[in-house]
Biopython code that builds the backbone (N, CA, C, O; Angstrom):
import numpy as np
from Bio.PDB.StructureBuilder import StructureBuilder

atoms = [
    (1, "UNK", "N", (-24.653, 52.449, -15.448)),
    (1, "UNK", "CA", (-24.568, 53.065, -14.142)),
    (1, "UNK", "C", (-23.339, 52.578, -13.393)),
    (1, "UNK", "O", (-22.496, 53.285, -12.839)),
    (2, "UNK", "N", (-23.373, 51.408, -13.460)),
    (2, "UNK", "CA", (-21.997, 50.715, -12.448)),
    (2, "UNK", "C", (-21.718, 49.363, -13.818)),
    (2, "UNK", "O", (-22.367, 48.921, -14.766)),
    (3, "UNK", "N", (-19.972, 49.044, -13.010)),
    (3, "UNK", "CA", (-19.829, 47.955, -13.766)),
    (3, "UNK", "C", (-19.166, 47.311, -12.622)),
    (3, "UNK", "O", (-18.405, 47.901, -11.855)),
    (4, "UNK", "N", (-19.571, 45.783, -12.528)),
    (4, "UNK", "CA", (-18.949, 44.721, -11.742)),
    (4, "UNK", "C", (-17.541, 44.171, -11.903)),
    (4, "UNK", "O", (-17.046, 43.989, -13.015)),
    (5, "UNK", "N", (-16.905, 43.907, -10.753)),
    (5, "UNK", "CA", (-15.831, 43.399, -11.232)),
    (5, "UNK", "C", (-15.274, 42.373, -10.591)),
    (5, "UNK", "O", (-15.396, 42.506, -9.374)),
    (6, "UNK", "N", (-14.500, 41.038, -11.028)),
    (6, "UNK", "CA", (-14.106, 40.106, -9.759)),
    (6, "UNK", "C", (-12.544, 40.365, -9.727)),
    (6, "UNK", "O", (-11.810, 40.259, -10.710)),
    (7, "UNK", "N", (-12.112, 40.751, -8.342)),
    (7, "UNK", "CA", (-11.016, 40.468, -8.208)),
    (7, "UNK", "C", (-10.624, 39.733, -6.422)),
    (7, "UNK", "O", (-11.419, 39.662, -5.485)),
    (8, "UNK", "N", (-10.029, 39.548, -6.432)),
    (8, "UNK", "CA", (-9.138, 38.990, -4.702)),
    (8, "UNK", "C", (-10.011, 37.922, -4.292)),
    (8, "UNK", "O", (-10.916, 37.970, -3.458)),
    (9, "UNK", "N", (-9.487, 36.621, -5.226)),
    (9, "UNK", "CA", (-10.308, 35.452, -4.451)),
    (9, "UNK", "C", (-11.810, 35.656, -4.925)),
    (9, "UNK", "O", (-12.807, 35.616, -4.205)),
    (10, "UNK", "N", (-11.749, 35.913, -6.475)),
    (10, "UNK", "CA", (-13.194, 35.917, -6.423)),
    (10, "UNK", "C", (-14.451, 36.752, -5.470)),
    (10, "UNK", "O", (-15.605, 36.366, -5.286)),
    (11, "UNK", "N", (-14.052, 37.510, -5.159)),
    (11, "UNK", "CA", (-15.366, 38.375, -4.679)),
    (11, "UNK", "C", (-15.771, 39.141, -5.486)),
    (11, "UNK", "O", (-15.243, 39.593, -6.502)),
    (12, "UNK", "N", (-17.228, 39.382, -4.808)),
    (12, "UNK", "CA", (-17.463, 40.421, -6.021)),
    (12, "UNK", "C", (-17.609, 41.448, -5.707)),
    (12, "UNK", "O", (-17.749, 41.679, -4.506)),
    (13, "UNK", "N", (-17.635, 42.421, -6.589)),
    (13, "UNK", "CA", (-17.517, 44.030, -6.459)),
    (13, "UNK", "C", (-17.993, 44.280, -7.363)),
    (13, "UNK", "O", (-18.262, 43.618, -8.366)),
    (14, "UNK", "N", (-18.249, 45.945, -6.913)),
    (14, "UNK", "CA", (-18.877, 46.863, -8.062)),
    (14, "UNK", "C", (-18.296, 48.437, -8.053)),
    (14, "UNK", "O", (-18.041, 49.040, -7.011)),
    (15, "UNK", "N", (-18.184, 48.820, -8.974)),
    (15, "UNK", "CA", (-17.432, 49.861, -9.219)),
    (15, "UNK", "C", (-18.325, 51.310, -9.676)),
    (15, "UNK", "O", (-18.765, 51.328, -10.826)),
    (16, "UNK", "N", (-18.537, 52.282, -8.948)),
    (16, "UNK", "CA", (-19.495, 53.530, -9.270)),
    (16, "UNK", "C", (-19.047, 54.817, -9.668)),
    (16, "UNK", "O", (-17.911, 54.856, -9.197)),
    (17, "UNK", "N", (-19.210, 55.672, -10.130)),
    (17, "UNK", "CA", (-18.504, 56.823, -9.860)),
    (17, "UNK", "C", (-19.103, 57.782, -9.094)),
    (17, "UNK", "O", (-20.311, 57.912, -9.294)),
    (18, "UNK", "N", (-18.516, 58.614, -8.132)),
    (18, "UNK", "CA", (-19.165, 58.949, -7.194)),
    (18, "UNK", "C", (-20.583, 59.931, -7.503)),
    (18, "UNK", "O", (-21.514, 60.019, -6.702)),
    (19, "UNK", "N", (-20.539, 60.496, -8.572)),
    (19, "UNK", "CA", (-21.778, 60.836, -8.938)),
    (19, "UNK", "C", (-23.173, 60.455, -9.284)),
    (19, "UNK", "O", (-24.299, 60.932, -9.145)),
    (20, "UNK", "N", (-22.429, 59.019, -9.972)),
    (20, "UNK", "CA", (-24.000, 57.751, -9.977)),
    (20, "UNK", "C", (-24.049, 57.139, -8.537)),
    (20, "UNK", "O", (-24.911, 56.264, -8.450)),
    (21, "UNK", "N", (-23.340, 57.373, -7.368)),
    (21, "UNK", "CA", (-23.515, 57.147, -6.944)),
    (21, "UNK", "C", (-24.220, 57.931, -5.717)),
    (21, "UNK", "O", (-24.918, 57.323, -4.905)),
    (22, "UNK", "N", (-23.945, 59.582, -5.625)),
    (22, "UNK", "CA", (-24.661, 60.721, -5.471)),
    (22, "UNK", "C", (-26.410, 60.183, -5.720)),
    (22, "UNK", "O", (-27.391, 60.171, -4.978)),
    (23, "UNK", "N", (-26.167, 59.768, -7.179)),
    (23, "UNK", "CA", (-27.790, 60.208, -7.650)),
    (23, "UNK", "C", (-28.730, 59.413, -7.614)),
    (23, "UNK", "O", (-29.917, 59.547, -7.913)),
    (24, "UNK", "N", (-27.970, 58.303, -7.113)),
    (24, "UNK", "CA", (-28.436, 56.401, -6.730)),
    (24, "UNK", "C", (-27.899, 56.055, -5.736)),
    (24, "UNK", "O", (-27.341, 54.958, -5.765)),
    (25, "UNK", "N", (-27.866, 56.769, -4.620)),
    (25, "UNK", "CA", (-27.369, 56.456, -3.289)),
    (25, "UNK", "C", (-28.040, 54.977, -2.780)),
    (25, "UNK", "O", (-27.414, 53.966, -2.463)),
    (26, "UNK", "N", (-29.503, 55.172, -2.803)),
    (26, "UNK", "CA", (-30.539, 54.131, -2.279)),
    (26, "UNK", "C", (-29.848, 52.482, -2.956)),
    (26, "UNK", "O", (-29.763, 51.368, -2.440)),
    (27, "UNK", "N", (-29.462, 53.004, -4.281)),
    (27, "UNK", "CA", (-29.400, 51.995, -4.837)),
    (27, "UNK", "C", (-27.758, 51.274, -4.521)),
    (27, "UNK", "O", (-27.512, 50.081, -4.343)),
    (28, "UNK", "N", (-27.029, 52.144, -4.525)),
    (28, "UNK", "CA", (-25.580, 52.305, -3.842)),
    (28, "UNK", "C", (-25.415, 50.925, -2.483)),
    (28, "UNK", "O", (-24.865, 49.846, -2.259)),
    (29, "UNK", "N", (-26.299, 51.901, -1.917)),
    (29, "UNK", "CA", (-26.192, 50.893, -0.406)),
    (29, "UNK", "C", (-26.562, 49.629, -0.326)),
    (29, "UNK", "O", (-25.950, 48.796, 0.342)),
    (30, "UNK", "N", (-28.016, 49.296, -1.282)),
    (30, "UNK", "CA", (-28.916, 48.214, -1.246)),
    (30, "UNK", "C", (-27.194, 47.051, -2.067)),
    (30, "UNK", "O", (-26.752, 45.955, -1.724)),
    (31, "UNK", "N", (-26.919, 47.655, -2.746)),
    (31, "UNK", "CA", (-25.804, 46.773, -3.537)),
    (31, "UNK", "C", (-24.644, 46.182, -2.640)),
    (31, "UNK", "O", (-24.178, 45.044, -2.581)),
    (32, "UNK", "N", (-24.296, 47.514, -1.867)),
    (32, "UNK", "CA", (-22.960, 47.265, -1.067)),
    (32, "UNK", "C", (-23.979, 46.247, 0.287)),
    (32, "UNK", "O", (-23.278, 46.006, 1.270)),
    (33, "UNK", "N", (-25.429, 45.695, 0.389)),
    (33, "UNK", "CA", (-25.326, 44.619, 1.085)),
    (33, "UNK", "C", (-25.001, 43.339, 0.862)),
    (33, "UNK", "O", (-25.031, 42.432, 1.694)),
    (34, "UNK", "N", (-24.526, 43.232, -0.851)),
    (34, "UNK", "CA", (-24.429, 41.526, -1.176)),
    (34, "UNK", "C", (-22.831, 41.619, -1.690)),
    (34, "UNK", "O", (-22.149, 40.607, -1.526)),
    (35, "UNK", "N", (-22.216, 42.793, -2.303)),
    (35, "UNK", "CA", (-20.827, 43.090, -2.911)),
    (35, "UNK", "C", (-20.265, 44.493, -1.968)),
    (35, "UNK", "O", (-21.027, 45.020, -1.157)),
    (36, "UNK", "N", (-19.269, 44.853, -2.125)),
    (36, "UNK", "CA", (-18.489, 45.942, -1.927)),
    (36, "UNK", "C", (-18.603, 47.077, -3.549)),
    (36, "UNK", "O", (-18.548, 46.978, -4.775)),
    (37, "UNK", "N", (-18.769, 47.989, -2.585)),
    (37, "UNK", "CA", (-19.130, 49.130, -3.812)),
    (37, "UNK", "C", (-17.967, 50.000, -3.687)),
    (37, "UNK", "O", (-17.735, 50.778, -2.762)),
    (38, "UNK", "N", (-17.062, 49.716, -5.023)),
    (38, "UNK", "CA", (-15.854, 51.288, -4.922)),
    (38, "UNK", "C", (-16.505, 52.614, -5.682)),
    (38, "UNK", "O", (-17.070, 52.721, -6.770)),
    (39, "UNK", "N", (-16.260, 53.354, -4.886)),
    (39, "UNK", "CA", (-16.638, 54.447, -5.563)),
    (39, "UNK", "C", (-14.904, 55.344, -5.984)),
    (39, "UNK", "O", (-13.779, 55.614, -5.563)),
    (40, "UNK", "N", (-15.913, 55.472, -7.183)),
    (40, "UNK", "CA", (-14.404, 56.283, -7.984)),
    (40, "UNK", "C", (-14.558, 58.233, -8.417)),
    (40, "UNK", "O", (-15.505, 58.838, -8.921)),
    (41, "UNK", "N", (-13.360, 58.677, -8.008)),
    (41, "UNK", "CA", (-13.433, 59.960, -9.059)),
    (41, "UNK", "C", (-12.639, 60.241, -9.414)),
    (41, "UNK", "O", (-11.638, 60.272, -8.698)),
    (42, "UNK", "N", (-12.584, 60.701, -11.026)),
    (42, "UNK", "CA", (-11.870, 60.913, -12.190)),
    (42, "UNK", "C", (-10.980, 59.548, -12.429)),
    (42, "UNK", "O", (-9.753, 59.645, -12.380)),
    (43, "UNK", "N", (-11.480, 58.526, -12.637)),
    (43, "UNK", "CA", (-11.520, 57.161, -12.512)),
    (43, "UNK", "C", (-10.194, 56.486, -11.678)),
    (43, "UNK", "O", (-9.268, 55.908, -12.247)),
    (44, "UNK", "N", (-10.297, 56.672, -10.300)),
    (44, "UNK", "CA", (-9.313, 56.543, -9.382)),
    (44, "UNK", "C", (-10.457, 55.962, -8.401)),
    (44, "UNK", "O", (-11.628, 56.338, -8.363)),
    (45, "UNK", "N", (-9.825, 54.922, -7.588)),
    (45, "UNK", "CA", (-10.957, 54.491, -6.803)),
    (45, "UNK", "C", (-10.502, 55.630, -5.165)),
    (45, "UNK", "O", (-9.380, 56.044, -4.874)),
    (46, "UNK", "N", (-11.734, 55.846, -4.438)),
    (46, "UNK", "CA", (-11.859, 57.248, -3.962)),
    (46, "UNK", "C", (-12.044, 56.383, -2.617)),
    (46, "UNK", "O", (-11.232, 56.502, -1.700)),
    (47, "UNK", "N", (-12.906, 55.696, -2.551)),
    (47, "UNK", "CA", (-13.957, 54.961, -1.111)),
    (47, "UNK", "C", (-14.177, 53.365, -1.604)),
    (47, "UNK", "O", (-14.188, 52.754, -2.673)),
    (48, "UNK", "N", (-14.334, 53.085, -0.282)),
    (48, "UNK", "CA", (-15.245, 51.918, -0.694)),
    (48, "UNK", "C", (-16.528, 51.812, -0.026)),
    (48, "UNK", "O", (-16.424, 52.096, 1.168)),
    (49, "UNK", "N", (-18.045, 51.411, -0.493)),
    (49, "UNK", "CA", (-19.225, 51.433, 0.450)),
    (49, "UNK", "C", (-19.241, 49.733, 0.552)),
    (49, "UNK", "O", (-18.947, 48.895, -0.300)),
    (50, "UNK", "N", (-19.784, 49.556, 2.182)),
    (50, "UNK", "CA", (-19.347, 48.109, 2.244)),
    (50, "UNK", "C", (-20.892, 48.342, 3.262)),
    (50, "UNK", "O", (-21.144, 49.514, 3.541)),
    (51, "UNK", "N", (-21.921, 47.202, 3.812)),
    (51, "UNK", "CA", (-22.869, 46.950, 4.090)),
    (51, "UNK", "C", (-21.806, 46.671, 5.752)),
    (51, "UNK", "O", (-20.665, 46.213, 5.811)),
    (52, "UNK", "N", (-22.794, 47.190, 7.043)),
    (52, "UNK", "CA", (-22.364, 47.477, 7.806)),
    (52, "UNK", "C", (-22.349, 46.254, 9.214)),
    (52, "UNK", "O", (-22.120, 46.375, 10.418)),
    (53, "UNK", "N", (-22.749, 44.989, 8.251)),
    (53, "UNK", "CA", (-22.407, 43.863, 8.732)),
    (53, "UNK", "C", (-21.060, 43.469, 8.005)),
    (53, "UNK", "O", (-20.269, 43.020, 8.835)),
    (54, "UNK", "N", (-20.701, 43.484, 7.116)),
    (54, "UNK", "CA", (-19.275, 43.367, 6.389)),
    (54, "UNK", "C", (-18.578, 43.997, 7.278)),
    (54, "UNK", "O", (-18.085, 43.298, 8.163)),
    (55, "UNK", "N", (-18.354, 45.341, 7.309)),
    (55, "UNK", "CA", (-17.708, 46.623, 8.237)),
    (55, "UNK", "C", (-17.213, 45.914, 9.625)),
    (55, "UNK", "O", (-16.148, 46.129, 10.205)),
    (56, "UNK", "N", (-18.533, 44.775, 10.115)),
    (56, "UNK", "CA", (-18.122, 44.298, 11.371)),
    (56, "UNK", "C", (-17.340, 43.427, 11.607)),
    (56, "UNK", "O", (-16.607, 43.240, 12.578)),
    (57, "UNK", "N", (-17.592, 42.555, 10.160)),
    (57, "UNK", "CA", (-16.573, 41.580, 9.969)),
    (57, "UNK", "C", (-15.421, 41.301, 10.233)),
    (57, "UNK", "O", (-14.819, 40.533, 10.983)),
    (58, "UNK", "N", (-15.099, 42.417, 9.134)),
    (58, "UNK", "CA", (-13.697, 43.573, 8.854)),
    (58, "UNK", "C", (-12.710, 43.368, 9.836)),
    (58, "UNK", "O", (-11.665, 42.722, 9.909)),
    (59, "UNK", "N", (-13.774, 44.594, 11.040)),
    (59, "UNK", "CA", (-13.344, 45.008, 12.396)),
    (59, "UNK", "C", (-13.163, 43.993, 13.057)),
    (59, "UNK", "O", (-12.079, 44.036, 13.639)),
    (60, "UNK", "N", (-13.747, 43.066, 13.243)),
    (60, "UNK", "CA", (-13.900, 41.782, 14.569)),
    (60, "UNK", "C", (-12.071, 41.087, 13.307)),
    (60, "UNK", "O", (-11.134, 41.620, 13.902)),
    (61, "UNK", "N", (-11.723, 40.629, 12.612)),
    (61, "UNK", "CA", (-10.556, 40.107, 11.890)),
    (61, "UNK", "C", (-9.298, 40.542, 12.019)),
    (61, "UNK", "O", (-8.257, 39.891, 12.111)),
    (62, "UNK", "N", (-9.586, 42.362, 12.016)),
    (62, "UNK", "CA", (-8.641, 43.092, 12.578)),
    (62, "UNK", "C", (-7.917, 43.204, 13.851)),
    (62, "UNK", "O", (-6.743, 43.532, 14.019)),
    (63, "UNK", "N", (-9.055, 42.786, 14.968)),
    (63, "UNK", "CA", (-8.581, 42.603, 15.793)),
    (63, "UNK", "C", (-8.252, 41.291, 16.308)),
    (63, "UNK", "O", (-7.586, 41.114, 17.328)),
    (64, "UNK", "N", (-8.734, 40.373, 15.577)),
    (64, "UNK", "CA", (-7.963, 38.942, 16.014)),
    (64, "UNK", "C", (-6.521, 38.892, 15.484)),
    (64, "UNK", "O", (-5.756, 38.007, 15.867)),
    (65, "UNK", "N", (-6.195, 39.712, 14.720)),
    (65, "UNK", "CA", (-5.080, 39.756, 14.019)),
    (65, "UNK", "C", (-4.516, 40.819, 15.039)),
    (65, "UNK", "O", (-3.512, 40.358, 15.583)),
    (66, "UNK", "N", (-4.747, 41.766, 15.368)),
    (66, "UNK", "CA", (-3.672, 41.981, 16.013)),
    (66, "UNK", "C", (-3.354, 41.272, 18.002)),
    (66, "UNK", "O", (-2.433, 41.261, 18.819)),
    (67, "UNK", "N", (-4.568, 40.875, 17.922)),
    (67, "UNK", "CA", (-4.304, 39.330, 19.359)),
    (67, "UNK", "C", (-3.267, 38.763, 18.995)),
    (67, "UNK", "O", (-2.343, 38.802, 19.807)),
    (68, "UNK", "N", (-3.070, 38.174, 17.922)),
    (68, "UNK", "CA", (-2.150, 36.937, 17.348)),
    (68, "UNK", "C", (-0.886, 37.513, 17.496)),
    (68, "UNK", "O", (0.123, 36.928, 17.890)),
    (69, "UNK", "N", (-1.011, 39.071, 17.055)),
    (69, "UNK", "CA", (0.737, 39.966, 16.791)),
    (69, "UNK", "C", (0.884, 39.907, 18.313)),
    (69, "UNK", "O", (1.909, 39.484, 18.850)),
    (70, "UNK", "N", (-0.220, 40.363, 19.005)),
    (70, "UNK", "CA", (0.545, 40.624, 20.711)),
    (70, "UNK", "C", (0.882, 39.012, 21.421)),
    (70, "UNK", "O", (1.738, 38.848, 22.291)),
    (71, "UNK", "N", (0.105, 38.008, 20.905)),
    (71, "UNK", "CA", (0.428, 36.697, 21.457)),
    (71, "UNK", "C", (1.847, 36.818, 21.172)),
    (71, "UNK", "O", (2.655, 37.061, 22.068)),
    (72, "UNK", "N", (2.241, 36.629, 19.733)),
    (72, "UNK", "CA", (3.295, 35.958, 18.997)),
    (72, "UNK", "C", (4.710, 36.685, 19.741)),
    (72, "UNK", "O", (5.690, 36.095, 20.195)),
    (73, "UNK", "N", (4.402, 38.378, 19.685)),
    (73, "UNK", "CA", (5.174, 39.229, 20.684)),
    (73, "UNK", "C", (5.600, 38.610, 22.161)),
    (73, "UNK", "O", (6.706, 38.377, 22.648)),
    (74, "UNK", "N", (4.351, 38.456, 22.630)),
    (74, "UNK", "CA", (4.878, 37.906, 24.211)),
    (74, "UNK", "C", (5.257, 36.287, 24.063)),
    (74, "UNK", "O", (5.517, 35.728, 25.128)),
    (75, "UNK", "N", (5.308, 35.580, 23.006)),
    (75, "UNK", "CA", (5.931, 33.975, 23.226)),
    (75, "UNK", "C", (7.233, 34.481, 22.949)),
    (75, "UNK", "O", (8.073, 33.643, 23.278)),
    (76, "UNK", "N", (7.961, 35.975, 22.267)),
    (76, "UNK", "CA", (9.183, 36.084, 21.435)),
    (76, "UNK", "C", (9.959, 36.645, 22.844)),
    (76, "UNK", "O", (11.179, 36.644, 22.680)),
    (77, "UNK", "N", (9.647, 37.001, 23.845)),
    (77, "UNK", "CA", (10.006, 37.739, 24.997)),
    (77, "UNK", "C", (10.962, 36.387, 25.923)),
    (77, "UNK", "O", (10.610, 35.300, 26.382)),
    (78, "UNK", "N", (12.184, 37.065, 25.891)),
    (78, "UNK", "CA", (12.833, 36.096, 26.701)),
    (78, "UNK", "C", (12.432, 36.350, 28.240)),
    (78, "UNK", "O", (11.761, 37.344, 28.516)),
    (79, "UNK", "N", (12.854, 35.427, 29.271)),
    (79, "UNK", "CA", (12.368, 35.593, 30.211)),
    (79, "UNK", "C", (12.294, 33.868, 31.060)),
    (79, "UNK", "O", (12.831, 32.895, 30.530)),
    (80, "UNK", "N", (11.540, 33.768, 32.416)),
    (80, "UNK", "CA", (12.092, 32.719, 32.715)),
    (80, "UNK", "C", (10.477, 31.820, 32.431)),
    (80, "UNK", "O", (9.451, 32.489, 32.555)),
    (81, "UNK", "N", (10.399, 30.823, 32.183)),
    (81, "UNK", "CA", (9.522, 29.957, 32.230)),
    (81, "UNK", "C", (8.419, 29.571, 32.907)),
    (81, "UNK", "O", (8.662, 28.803, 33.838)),
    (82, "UNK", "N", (6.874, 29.958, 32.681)),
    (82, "UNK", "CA", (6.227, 29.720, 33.616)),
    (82, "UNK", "C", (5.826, 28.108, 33.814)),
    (82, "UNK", "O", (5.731, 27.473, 32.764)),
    (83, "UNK", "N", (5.632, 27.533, 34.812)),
    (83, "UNK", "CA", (4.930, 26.504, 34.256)),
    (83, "UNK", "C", (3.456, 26.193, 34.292)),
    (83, "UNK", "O", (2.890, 27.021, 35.006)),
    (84, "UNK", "N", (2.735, 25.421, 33.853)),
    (84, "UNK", "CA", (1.435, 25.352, 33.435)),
    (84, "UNK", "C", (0.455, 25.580, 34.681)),
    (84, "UNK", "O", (-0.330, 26.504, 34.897)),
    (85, "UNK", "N", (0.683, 24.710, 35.250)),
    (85, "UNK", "CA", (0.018, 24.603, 36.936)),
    (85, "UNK", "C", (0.095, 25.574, 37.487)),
    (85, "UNK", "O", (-0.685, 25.808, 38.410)),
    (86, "UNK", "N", (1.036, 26.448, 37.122)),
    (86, "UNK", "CA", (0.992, 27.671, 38.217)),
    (86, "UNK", "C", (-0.035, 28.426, 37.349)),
    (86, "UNK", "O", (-1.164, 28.651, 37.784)),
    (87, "UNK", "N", (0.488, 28.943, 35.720)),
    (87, "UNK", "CA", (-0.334, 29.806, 34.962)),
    (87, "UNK", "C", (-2.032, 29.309, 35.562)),
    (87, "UNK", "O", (-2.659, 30.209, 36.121)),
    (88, "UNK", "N", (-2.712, 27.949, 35.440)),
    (88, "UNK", "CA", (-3.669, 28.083, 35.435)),
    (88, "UNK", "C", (-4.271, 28.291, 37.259)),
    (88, "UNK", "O", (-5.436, 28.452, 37.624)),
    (89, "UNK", "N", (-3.098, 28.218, 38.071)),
    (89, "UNK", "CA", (-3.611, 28.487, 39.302)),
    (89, "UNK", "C", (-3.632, 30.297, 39.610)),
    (89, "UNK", "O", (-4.466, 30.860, 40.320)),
    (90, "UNK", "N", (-2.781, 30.801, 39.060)),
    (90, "UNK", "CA", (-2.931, 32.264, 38.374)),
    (90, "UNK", "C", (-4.410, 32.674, 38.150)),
    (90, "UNK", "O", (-5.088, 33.384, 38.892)),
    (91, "UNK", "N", (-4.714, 32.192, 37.186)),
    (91, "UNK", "CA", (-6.004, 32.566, 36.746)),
    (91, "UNK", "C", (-7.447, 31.970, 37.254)),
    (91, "UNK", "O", (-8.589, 32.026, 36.797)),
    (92, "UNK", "N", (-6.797, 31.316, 38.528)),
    (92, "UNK", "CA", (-8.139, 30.702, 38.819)),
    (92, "UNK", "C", (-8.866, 29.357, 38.030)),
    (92, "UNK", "O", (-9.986, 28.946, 38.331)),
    (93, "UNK", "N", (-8.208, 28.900, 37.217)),
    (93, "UNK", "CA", (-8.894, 27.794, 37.090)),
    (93, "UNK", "C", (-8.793, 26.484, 37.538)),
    (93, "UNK", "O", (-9.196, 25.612, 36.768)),
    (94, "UNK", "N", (-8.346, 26.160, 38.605)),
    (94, "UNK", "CA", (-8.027, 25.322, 39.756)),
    (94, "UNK", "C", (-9.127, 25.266, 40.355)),
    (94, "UNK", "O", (-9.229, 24.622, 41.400)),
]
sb = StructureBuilder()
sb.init_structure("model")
sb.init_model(0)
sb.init_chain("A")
sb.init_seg("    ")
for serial, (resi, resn, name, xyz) in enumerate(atoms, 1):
    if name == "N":
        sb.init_residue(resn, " ", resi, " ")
    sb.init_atom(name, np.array(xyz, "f"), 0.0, 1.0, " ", f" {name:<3s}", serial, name[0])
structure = sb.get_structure()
């Protein structure tokens, strides 16, 4: 029906074709809660089914990553110097 596979750091995965996976959906999903399920057609990987706490994971990483790009952006911005005491009297934490 499916064959497993490890790749990227050891995770694991499983590989379906989208028709066993059509006809074993139930079983599809129950899988993609412990691995990532690719689904393939005409043996090309098509999708991936991922358990929708993973999905959140994902999402919540994505966006710390792009925090870091907009931090890294505004330290690269010339401009004049704030200093500390003021920033945190700025924000109220005084």
């Amino acid at each position: 029906m499916y064959k497993k596979r490890i790749e990227l750091y050891n995770a694991r995965m499983a590989t379906m074709n989208i028709s066993a996976a059509r006809d074993n959906l139930s079983d599809a999903v129950e899988l993609s809660r412990t691995e990532a399920v690719f689904l393939e057609r005409y043996g090309q990987r098509a999708a991936v089914l991922l358990s929708h706490e993973r999905y959140e994971q994902l999402m919540a990483a994505a966006e710390d990553a792009e925090d870091v790009a907009a931090f890294d952006a505004a330290m690269d911005e010339e401009g004049p110097n704030i200093p500390w005491d003021q920033v945190k009297a700025d924000l109220g934490w005084e």
